[in-house]
N, C-alpha and C positions, 0 to 999 in steps of 0.2 A: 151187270149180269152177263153182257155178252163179254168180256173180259174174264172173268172167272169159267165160264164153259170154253174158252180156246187156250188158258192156262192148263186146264184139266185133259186137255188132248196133247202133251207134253211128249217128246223124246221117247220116251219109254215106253209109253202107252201106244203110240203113233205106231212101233216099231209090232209089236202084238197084237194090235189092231183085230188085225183077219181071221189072227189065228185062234186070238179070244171067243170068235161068235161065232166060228166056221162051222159047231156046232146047229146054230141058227139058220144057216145058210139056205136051206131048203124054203125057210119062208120068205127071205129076200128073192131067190129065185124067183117065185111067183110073181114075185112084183114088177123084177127086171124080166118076165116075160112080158105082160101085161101090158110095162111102157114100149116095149120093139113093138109090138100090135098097136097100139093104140097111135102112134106116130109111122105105123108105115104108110100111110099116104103123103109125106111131106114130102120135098122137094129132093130130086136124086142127089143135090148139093146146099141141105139143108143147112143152117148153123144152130147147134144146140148149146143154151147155158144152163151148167150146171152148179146150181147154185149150192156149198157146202158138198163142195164134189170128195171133204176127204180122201179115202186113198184109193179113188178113182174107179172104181168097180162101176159102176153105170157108163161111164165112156167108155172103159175096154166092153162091156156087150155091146152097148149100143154103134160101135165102131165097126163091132166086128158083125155083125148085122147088117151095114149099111157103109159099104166102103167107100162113100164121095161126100160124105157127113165132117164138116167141122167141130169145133164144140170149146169154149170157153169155160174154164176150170177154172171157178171163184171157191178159195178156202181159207176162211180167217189165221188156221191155225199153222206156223210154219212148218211140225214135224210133221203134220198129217199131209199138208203138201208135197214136201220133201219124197213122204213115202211116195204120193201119187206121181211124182215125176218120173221116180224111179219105174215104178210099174209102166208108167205109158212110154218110156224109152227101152224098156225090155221087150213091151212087145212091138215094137217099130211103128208106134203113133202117134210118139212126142211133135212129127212134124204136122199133126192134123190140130193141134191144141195148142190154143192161149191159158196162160197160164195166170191167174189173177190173187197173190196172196194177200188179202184182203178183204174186208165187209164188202156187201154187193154195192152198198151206199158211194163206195170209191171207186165201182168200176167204171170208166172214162167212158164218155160216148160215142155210139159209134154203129153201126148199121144193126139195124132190129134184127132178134132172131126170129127162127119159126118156131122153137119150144124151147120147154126147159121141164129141169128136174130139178124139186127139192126135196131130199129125202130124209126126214128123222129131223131138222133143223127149226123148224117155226116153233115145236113146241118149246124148246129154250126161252122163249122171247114169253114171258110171264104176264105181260102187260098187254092188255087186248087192243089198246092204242097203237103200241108201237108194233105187235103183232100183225095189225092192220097196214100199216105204212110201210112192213118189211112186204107184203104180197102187193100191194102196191108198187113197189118201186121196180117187182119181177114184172108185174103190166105193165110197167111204162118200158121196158126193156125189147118187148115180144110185137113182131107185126100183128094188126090187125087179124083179128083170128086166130092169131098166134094161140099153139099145147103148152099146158100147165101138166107135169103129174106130180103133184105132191104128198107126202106120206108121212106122217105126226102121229104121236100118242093121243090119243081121244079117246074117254069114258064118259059117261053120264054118273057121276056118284052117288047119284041118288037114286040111279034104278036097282030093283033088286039083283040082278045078274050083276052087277061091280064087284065084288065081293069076290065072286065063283073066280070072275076072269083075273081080277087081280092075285089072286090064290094060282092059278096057272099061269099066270107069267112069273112071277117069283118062283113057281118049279123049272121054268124053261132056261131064266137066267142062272137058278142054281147048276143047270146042266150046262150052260158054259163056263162053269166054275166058278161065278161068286157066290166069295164066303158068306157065312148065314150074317153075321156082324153087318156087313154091305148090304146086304139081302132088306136087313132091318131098318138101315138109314132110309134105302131107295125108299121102303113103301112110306116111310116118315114124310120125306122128300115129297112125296109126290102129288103134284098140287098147289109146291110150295115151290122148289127150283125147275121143276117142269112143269108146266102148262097142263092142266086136267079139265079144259075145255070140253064141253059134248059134243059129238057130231055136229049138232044142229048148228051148234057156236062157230064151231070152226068155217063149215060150211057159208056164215052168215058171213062172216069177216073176209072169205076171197072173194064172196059176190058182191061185197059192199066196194071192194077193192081193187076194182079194173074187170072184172070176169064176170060173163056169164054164170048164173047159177050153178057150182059141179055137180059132179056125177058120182059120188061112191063107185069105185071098182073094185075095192080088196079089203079085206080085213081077216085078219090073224090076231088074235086076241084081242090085245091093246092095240096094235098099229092097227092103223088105217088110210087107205088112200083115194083122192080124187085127181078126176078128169076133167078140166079144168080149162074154156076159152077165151083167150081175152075179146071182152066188148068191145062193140064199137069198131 
């Protein structure tokens, strides 16, 4: 599975990225304000990993936010890498960032961070086991107390409102331009190659998984995200 979602972030797609959802961007906005707030108490020379850092959009805010921040840039996939390199040497912060083109499972070890970001990436992992041992493995990474903010697709299917919201997110992606044809796989898809976990589910699985019980902080339809601390 995770082979076939870093395939599908290829060359091409890597390169349109931004420009594909820039449309969306207001809702991501919220989100990347939410984490510069919820991490502004960390340390004026914090180190952040971002786990599925893509083409880097959460280090360039959170960078620019907080100018004595490192930050560790893990992304399986190489074009979307590649993009993110580019951007964080455009804007003169390539020297604040490690650059890790790989699963998080292979990042080498090495001094605990104080937070991380995972944004859009756990719901790929279909399998509520290994789902489990991917948020896992961001715990074992993060000092004591160490910030989680992570942010997944999460529905309940079987409530009555799934329906409405799923019906609004297939207008929103229509508005960044996928075709109806695509339109029609996704909702096929979904549940099937993304993870259609409930809140409650997801929820269960970071706190079974190094953390403190989270927090809901955001939700815009389908997405949703928690604030998240490691136990212990």
């Amino acid at each position: 599975m995770k082979n076939d979602v870093v395939a599908h972030f290829d060359k091409d797609r890597a390169a349109t990225y931004d420009e594909q959802w820039k449309p969306l961007a207001p809702m991501m906005d919220a989100l990347h304000l939410l984490t510069r707030i919820a991490f502004s108490a960390l340390p004026e020379r914090a180190s952040i990993l971002c786990v599925g850092a893509g083409t880097g959009t959460e280090i360039l805010r959170l960078a620019e936010a907080y100018p004595g921040w490192r930050f560790a840039a893990v992304e399986p996939a190489e074009a979307m890498m590649e993009v993110c390199r580019q951007r964080l040497e455009a804007a003169g912060l390539s020297d604040r960032c490690d650059f890790h083109q790989s699963y998080l499972e292979t990042l080498p070890p090495g001094p605990a961070f104080d937070a991380a970001t995972c944004f859009l990436v756990s719901h790929f992992l279909t399998d509520a086991a290994a789902r489990g041992a991917f948020f896992a493995s961001i715990a074992e990474r993060l000092s004591a107390g160490g910030l989680l903010v992570s942010a997944d697709l999460a529905a309940d299917r079987k409530d009555p409102a799934f329906d409405r919201l799923m019906a609004l997110w297939l207008d929103l992606i229509a508005a960044a331009g996928m075709l109806l044809e695509n339109r029609i796989r996704y909702r096929q898809m979904f549940g099937v190659e993304v993870a259609a976990q409930s809140p409650q589910e997801v929820e269960a699985l970071i706190a079974e998984n190094g953390f403190e019980a989270p927090t809901q902080i955001y939700q815009s339809v389908l997405i949703r995200a928690w604030l998240s601390r490691r136990a212990g």
